[in-house]
C-alpha positions in Angstrom: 0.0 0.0 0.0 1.1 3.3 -0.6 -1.1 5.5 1.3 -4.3 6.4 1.5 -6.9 9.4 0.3 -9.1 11.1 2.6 -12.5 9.6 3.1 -15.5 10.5 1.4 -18.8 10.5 2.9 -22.0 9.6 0.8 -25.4 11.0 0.6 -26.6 7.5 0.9 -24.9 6.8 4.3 -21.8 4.9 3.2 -18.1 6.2 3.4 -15.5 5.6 1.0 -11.9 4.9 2.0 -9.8 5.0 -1.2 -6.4 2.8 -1.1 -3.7 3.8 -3.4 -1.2 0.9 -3.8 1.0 -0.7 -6.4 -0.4 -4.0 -7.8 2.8 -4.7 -10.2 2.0 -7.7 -12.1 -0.3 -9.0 -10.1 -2.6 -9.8 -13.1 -6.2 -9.0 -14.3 -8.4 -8.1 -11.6 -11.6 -9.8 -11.6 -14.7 -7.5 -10.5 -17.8 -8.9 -9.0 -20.4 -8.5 -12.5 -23.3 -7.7 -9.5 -21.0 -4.6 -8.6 -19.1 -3.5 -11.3 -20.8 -2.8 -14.9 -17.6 -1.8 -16.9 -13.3 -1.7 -15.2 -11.7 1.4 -16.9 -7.6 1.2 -16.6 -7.0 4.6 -17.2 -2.9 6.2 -18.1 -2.5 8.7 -15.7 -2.3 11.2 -18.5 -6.5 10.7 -19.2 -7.3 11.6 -15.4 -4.6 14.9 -15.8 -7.7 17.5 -16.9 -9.2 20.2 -14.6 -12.6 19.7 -13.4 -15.8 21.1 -13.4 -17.4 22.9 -10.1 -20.8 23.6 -10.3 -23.3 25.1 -8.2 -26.7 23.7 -7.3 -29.5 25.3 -6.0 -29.9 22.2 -3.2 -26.2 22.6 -2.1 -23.8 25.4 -1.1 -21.0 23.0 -1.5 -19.9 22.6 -5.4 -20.6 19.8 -7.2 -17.5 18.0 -8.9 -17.5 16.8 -12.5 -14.0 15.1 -13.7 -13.8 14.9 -17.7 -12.9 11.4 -18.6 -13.5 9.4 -21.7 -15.7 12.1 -23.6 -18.1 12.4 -20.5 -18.0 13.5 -16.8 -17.3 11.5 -13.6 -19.6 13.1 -10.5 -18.8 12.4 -7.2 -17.6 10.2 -5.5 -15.9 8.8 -8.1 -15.2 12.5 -9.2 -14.0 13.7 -6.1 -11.5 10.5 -5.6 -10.4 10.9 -8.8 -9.8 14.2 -8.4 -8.1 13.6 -4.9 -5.3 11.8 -6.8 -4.6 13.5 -9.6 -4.0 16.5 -6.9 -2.2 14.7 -4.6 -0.4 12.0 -6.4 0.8 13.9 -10.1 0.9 17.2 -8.8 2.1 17.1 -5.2 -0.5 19.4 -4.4 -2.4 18.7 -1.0 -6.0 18.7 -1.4 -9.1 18.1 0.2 -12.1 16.8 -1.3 -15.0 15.7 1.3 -16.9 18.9 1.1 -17.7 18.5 -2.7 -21.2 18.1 -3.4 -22.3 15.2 -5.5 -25.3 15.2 -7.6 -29.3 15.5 -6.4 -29.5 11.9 -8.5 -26.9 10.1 -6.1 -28.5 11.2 -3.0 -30.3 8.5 -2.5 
């Protein structure tokens, strides 16, 4: 394990704890098909692209939006996303548990 990103609490309850490690070759992961729909591998370079903040009339935090393969990534995903590109290929510290996702994931 390298380290870990800051926590991000859900509107539906849950809180997630992203792990940043180094797999190597440790082979193809194998997701569970009644939790994943699609596994993206990303290069670092496609995650490297400002995001949006947007404001919502339900919120006074801003809601995140992270360009990635011709569409936009909302939070969580967004924020995490976000998280690391800051922190890991930048250096820059940065928090992201305040941003907002959107009305359709509070549930």
């Amino acid at each position: 394990m390298l380290g870990l990103l800051d926590d991000y609490p859900t509107r539906s309850g849950y809180v997630i704890t992203p792990v940043v490690l180094w797999a190597g070759g440790a082979g193809e992961p194998t997701p569970n098909p009644d939790e994943v729909a699609e596994l993206y591998r990303p290069p670092l370079a496609e995650i490297d692209h400002e995001p949006r903040f947007l404001t919502i009339p339900e919120s006074d935090a801003p809601a995140i939006q992270v360009p990635l393969f011709g569409r936009f990534v909302h939070a969580p995903t967004g924020a995490v996303l976000h998280q690391f590109r800051e922190v890991v290929l930048h250096g820059r510290p940065t928090r992201v548990a305040h941003l907002e996702q959107p009305v359709f994931a509070w549930r």
